[in-house]
C-alpha positions in Angstrom: 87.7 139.8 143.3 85.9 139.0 146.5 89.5 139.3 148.6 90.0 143.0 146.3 86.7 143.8 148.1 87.4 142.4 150.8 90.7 144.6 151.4 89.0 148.1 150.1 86.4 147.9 152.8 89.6 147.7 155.5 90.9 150.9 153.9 88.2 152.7 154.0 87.1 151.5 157.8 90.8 152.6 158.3 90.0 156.1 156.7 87.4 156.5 159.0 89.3 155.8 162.2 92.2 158.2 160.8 89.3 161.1 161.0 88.1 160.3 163.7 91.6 160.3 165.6 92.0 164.0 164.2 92.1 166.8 166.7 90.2 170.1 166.8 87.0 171.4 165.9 87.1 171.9 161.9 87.3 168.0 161.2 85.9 167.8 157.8 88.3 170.8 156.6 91.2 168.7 157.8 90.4 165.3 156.6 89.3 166.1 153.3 92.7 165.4 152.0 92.3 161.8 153.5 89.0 161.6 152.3 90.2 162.5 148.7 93.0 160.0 148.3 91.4 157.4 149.5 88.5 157.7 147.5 90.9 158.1 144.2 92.0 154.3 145.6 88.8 153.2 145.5 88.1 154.3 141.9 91.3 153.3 140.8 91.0 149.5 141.7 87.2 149.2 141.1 84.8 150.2 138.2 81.8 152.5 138.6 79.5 150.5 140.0 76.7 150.2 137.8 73.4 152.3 137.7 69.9 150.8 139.7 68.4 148.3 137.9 71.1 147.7 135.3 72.5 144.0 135.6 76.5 144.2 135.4 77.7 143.1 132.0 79.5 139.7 131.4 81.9 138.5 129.1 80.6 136.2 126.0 81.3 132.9 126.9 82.7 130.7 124.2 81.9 127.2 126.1 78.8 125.6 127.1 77.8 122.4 128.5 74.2 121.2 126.7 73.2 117.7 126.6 76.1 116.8 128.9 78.7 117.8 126.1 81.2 121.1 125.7 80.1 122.8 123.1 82.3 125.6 121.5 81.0 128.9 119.9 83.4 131.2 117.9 82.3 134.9 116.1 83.2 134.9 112.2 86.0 137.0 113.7 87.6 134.5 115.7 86.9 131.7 113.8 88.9 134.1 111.4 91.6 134.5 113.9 92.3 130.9 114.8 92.1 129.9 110.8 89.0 127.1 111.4 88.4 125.5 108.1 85.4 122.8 108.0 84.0 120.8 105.0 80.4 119.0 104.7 81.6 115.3 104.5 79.2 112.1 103.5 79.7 109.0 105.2 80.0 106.6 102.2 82.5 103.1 101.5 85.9 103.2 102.0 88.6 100.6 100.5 90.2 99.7 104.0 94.2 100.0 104.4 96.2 97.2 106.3 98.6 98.4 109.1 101.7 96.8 108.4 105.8 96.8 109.9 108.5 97.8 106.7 112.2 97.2 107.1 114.6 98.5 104.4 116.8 95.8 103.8 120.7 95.8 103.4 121.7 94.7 100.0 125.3 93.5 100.4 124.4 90.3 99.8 122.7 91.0 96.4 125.9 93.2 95.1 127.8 89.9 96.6 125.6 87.1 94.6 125.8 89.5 91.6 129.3 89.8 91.3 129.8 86.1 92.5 127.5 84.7 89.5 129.2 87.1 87.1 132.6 86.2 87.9 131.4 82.5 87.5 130.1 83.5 84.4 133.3 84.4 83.3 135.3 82.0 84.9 133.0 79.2 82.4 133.5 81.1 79.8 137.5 80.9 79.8 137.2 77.2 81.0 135.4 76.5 77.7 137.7 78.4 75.6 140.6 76.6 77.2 138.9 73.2 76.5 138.3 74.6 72.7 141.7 74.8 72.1 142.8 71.3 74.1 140.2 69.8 72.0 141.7 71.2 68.7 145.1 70.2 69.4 144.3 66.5 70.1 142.3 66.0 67.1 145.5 68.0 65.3 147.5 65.1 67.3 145.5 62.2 66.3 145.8 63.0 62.9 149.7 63.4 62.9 150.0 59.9 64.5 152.6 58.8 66.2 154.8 59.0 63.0 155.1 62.6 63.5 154.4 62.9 67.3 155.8 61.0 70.2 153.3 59.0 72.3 153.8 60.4 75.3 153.1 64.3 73.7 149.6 62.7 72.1 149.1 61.2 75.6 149.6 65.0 77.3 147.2 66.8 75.0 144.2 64.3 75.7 145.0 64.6 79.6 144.7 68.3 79.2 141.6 67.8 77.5 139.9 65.6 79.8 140.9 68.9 82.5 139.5 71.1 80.6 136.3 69.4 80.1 136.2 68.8 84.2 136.7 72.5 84.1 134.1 73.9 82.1 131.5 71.1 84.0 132.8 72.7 87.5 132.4 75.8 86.0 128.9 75.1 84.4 127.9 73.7 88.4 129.3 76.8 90.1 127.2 78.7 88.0 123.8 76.4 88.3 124.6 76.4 92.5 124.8 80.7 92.8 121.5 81.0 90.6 120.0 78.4 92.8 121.2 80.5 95.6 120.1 83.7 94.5 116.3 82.2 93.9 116.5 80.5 97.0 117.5 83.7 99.2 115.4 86.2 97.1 112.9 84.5 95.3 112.2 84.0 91.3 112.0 87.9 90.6 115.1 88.9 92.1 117.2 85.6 91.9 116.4 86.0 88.0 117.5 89.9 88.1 120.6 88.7 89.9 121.4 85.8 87.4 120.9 88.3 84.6 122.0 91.6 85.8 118.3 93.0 85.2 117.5 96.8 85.6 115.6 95.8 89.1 119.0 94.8 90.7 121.2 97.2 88.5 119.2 100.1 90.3 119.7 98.2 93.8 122.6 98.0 93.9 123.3 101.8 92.6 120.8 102.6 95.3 119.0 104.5 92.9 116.3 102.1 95.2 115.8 100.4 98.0 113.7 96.4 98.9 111.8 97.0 101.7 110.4 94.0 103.1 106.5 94.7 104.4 105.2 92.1 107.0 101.4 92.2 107.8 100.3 91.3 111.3 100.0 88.0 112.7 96.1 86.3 111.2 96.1 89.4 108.3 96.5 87.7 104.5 96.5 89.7 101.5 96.5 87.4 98.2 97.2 88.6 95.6 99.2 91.3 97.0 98.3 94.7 96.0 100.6 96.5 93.6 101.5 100.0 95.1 101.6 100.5 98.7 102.4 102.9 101.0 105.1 103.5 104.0 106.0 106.5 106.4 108.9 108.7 106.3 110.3 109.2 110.0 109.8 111.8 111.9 107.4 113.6 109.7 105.5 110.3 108.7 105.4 112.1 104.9 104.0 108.9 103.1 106.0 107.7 99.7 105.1 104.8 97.2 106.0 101.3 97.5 106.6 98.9 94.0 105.9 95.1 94.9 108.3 93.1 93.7 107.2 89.4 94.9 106.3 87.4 97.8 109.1 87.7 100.4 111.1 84.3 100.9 110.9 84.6 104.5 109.3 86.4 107.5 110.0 89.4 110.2 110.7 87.0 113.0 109.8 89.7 115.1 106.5 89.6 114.1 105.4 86.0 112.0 103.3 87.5 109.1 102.6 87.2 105.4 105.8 88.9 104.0 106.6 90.6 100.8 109.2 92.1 99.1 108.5 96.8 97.8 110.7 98.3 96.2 111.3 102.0 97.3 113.2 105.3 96.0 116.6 105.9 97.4 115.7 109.3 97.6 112.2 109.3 99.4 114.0 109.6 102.5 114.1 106.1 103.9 117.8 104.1 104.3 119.1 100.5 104.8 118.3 99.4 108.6 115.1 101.6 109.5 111.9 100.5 110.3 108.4 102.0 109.5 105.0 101.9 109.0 103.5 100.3 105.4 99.5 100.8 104.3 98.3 98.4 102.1 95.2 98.9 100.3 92.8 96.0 101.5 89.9 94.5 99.3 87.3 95.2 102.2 86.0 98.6 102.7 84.8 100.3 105.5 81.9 102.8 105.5 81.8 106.2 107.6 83.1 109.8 107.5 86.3 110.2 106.0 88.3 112.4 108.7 92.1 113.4 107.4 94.9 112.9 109.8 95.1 116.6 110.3 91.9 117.2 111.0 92.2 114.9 114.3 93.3 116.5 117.9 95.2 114.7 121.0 93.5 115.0 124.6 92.4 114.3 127.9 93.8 111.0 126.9 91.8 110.1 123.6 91.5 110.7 120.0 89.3 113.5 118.7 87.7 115.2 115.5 85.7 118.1 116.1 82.3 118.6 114.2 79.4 121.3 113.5 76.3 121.1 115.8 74.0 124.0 117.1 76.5 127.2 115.7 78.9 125.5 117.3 81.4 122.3 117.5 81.7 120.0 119.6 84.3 117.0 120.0 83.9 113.6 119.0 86.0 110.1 119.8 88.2 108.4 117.1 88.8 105.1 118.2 91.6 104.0 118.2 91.5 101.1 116.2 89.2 103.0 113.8 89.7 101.6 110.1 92.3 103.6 107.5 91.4 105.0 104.3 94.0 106.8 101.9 96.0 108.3 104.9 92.9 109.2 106.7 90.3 107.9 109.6 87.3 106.1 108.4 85.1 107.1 111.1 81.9 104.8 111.6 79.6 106.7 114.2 79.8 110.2 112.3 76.3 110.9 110.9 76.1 111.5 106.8 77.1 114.8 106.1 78.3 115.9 109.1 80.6 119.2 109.3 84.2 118.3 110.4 86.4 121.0 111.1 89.6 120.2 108.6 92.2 123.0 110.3 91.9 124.5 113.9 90.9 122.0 115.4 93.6 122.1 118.5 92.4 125.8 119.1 89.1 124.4 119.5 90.7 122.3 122.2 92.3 124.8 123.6 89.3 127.0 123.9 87.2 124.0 125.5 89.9 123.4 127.9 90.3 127.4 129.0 86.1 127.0 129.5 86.3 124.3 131.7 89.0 125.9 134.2 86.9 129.1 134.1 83.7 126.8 135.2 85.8 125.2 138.2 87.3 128.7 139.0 83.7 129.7 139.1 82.6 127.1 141.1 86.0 127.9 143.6 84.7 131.1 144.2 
């Protein structure tokens, strides 16, 4: 504004000389064209200046610094506008949620243990039948006696049934080594599903679900572990349930933590190889304001909720290591009852962040 000024003034000293340079005795008749386009310029480009004793008017400002914090004030209207929802929240206990790492598992080697064991199953089922009727011939020998039967024919049918015994107790140890297998690799709960073909495994290996293996951070324990948890859906992080299944028979060697074993629907988004984040509830709780993940804004290089104070809102930090709740920031410093903004919070950013540029413009100038 100061440069607009600035430049007016050298057109109008401009004007000036122009009239002065004009020849002849009736100067004002021939300059009042001059006179009247440039002051059409001036009017155009300036307002009206205002009348004695009037201050000029200035713009509502929607950002003030008090206490050494920005402060943000909005009309009904454009709290309207922007769509700023707030709620009157307590600060009261919280059951804590662990941060944990989720994998979701390929099963190939379940569908192979579970074909393997019933395949043995029916490979001892046909070495006993086999030894059944070996058995019944040589008692049908022995009682012929060699007056009916040659020796060497009674000698053939006990050597088969001497095999077929040693068949049905390989059989019988092939079966007793993939069930020990199975319990070793995946535990009593699913080595038992696998020996038995249980509706856990059936709906496995249909993919109807999927075994997620959660592993807690390194020095975090949860025993018993809890029931239901939770894990994120990539990229939208949409939550879905988790079903424990049973302590995990190993770790995340990535990470060397407690380890257990969720089941998961095959159609809550999540497929064999991705990783994610899992919340398990916690038995400690953690008391403060409980701030929804929506509700929280990104800037300046921190974490933020904003909150009701003097008509207006200001922000305030979320660490960020601040304790979860139920998909939401437990945040411990927020006084008991305070009004968080739920939705519009970012526009409130925005706002604070247009203020501050218009204060350093200010300050240019």
């Amino acid at each position: 504004m100061r440069r607009r000024r600035v430049l007016l003034a050298g057109l109008a000293l401009a004007g000036v000389l122009a009239l002065a340079a004009l020849p002849g005795p009736d100067l004002r008749a021939r300059g009042a064209p001059l006179l009247a386009a440039l002051d059409g310029l001036v009017t155009a480009v300036l307002p009206a200046a205002p009348a004695a004793g009037v201050p000029e008017p200035k713009a509502a400002a929607r950002v003030a610094v008090e206490d050494g914090r920005a402060i943000v004030r909005l009309t009904p209207e454009e709290r309207a506008r922007v769509g700023l929802e707030t709620a009157i929240l307590p600060a009261e206990p919280h059951r804590q949620e662990l941060t944990a790492y989720g994998s979701v598992l390929d099963l190939a080697r379940v569908t192979e243990l579970t074909n393997a064991y019933a395949g043995a199953v029916a490979g001892l089922q046909t070495a006993r039948a086999r030894a059944a009727v070996s058995a019944s011939a040589a008692r049908r020998a022995r009682s012929l006696g060699p007056a009916t039967m040659a020796a060497a024919q009674i000698e053939t049918v006990e050597a088969t049934v001497l095999t077929d015994q040693a068949a049905v107790t390989a059989a019988e140890s092939q079966l007793r080594t993939l069930a020990a297998t199975a319990q070793q690799e995946w535990g009593p709960v699913l080595g038992r599903g696998i020996v038995e073909r249980g509706p856990l495994v059936t709906r496995l290996i249909e993919r109807a679900d999927f075994l997620m293996q959660v592993t807690l951070p390194p020095g975090e324990t949860l025993n018993p572990p809890p029931e239901t948890a939770f894990a994120e859906v990539p990229p939208q992080s949409d939550r879905v349930a988790l079903r424990l299944v049973s302590p995990a028979t190993r770790t995340d060697p990535r990470i060397q933590g407690q380890s257990f074993f969720y089941r998961v629907s095959g159609a809550g988004g999540l497929l064999p190889g991705m990783s994610t984040m899992a919340f398990l509830p916690a038995a400690r709780s953690a008391t403060g304001v409980l701030v929804p993940e929506d509700a929280v804004v990104h800037g300046e290089g921190g974490t933020w909720v904003y909150r009701g104070v003097q008509g207006g809102y200001v922000r305030h930090p979320v660490r960020a290591d601040a304790p979860l709740s139920a998909d939401a920031f437990v945040v411990e410093d927020l006084p008991d009852g305070s009004e968080i903004v739920l939705k519009g919070g970012q526009a409130l950013l925005s706002e604070e962040m247009k203020g501050q540029i218009r204060v350093a413009g200010d300050d240019d100038d």
